[in-house]
C-alpha positions in Angstrom: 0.0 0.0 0.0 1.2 3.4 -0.9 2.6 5.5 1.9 0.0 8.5 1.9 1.2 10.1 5.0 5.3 10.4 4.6 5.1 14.2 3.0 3.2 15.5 5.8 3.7 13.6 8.5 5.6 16.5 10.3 2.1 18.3 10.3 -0.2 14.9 11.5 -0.2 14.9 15.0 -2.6 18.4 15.1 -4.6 16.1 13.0 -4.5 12.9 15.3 -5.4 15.3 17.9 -8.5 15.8 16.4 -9.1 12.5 15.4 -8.6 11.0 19.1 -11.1 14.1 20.7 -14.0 12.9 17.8 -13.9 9.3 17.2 -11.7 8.3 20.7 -15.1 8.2 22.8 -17.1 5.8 20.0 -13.8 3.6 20.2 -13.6 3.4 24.3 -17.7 2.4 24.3 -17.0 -0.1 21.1 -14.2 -1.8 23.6 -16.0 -2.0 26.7 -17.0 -5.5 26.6 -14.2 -7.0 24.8 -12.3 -9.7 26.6 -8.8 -8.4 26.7 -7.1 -11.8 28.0 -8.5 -13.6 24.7 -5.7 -12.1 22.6 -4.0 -8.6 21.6 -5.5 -6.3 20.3 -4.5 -5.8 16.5 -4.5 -1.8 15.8 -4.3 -1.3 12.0 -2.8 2.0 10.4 -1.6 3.1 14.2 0.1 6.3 12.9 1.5 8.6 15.7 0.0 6.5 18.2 -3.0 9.0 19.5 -5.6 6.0 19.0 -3.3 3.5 20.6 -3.5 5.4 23.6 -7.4 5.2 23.8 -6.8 1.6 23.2 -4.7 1.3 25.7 -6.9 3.5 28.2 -10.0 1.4 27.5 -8.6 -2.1 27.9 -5.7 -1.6 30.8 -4.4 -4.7 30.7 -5.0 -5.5 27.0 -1.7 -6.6 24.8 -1.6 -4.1 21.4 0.1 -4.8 17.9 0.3 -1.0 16.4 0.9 -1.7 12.8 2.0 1.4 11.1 3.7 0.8 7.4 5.1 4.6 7.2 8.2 5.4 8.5 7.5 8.8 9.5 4.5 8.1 11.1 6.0 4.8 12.8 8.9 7.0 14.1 6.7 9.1 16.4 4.8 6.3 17.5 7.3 4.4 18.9 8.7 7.5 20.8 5.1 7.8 21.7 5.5 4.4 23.4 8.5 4.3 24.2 8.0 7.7 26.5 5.5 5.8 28.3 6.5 3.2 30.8 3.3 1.1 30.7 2.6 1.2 27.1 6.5 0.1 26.8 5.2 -3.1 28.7 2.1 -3.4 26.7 2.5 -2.3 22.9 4.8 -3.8 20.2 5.0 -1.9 16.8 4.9 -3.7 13.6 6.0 -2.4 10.7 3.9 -3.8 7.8 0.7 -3.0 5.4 -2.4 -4.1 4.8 -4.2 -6.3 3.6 -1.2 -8.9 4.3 0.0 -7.9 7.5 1.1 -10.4 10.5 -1.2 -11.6 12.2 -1.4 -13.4 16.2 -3.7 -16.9 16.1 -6.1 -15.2 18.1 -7.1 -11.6 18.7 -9.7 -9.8 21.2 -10.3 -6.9 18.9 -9.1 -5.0 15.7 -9.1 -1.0 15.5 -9.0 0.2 11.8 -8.9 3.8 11.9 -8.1 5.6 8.8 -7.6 3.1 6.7 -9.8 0.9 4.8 -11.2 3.1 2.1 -6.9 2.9 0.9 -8.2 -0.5 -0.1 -10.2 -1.2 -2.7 -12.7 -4.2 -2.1 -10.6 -7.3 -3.3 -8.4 -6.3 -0.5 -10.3 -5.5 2.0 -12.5 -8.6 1.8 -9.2 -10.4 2.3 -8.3 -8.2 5.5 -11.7 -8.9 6.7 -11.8 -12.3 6.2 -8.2 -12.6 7.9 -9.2 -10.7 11.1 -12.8 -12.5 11.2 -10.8 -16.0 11.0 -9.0 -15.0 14.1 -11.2 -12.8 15.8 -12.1 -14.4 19.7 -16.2 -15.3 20.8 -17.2 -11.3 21.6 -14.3 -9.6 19.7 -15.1 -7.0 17.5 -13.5 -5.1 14.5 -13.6 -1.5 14.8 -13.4 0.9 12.1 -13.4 4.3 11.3 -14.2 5.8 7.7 -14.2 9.4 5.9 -17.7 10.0 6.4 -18.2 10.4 2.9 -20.1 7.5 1.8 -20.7 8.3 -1.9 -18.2 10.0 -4.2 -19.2 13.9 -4.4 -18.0 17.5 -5.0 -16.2 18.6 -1.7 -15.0 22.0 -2.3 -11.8 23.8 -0.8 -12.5 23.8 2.9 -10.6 25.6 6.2 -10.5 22.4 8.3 -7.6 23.3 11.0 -6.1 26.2 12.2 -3.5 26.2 15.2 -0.5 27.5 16.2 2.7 26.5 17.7 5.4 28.9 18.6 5.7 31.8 16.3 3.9 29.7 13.2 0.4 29.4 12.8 -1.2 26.5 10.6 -3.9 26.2 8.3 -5.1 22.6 7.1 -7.3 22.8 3.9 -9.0 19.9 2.2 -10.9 19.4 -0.8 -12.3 16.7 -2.6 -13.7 15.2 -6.0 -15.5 11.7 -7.6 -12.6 9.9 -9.3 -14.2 7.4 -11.2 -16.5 4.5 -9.7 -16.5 4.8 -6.3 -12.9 6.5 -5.6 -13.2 10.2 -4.2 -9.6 12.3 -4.9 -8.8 13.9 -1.6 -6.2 16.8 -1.5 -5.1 18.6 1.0 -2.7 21.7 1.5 -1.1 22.5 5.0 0.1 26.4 4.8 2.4 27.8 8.0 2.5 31.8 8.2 5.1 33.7 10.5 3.4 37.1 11.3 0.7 36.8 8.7 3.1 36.3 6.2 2.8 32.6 4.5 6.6 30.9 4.4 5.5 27.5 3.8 3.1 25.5 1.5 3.0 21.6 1.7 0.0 19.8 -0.6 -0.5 16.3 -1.4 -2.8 14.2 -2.3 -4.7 10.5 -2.2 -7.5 8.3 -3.5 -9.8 7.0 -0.8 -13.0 4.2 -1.4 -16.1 5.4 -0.4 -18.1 3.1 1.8 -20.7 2.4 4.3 -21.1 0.1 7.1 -23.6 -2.3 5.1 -21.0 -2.7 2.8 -19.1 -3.0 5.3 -20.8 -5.8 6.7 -21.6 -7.2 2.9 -17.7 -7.6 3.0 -17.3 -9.0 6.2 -19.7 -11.6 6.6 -20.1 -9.8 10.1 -22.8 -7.9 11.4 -22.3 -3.9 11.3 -23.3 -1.4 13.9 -23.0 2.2 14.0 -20.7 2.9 17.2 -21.0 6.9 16.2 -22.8 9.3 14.4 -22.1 10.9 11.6 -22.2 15.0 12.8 -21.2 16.2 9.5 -20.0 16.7 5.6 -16.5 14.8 6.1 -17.0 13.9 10.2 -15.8 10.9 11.6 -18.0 7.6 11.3 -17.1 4.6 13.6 -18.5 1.5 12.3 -18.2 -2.0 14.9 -18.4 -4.9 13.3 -19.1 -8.4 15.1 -19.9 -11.6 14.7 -23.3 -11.3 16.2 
């Protein structure tokens, strides 16, 4: 799988930040009843490691695989963890990419955050089916999509300002159909010193649209909305479990 995040991975963390404060509470509730000595949990697409720490908040004595394919990304998650004494214990980082990524025998849950419309369906049927092979009695798969569940016009869009030091950030995204069901996200981070603009970073990546009852078409495992959707591009968490 391409390596979407490398060119602007010095700006992600403002983003995870978000990320953790929208979809973390959906993820905690989604792990509540999940039987932590049954197996690790198997976080796919673990980037800086904000979700991993929800994760590791909601299960306290659960065992977690971050898998994180980009180096950048991988690079602050394991200072992430390795800053923290008890996710030292409790977290092993795995550098690999799905949908053919290691695997333990037996797993309590899976957290897919950010990642599975960067499939298309071939290969996400084959992640499902891996994780659903392996998945323990009460596990669940937990995933996170764009929000955008049909490709559409998005246009140009302010999505994060904030400031560190003497720079302040700006965070714009846009989107467009690409053909079938691919949607063309770009996005252009811009860093002003004083109001005066000294940086300019844009890139750019296909994404799947997708819904939990495809989802669950996928799968073979029954979908359930673990958030609602607040918004044009918000957040929505999907759990998926075998009853």
């Amino acid at each position: 799988m391409r390596d979407y995040y490398s060119p602007v991975a010095e700006f992600y963390e403002m983003v995870a930040a978000r990320q953790a404060a929208s979809s973390g509470p959906a993820l905690a509730a989604a792990l509540a009843g999940v039987d932590p000595t049954a197996g690790p949990v198997v976080e796919i697409g673990a980037g800086t490691g904000r979700v991993t720490e929800i994760i590791a908040t909601a299960l306290p004595s659960a065992r977690i695989t971050a898998i994180e394919p980009s180096t950048a990304m991988r690079a602050v998650l394991t200072s992430r963890v390795a800053a923290d004494d008890t996710l030292r214990e409790r977290v092993t980082v795995v550098d690999a990419a799905a949908p053919d990524l290691p695997l333990p025998a037996t797993i309590c849950a899976a957290v897919v955050f950010g990642v599975a419309g960067h499939l298309d369906e071939p290969a996400r049927v084959r992640l499902w089916r891996r994780l659903r092979s392996r998945l323990a009695p009460g596990g669940v798969v937990v995933v996170e999509l764009m929000g955008v569940r049909r490709p559409r016009e998005i246009p140009p869009a302010l999505s994060i300002r904030d400031s560190i030091g003497r720079h302040d950030y700006e965070w714009w995204v846009a989107g467009s159909p690409a053909g079938g069901d691919l949607m063309r996200f770009t996005t252009t981070w811009r860093v002003y010193r004083a109001g005066r603009l000294v940086r300019e970073v844009s890139d750019s990546y296909d994404w799947h649209t997708l819904d939990g009852d495809q989802l669950a078409r996928e799968s073979g495992l029954v979908s359930r909305p673990a958030a609602a959707v607040t918004g044009a591009g918000a957040p929505e968490v999907v759990v998926l479990a075998t009853a």
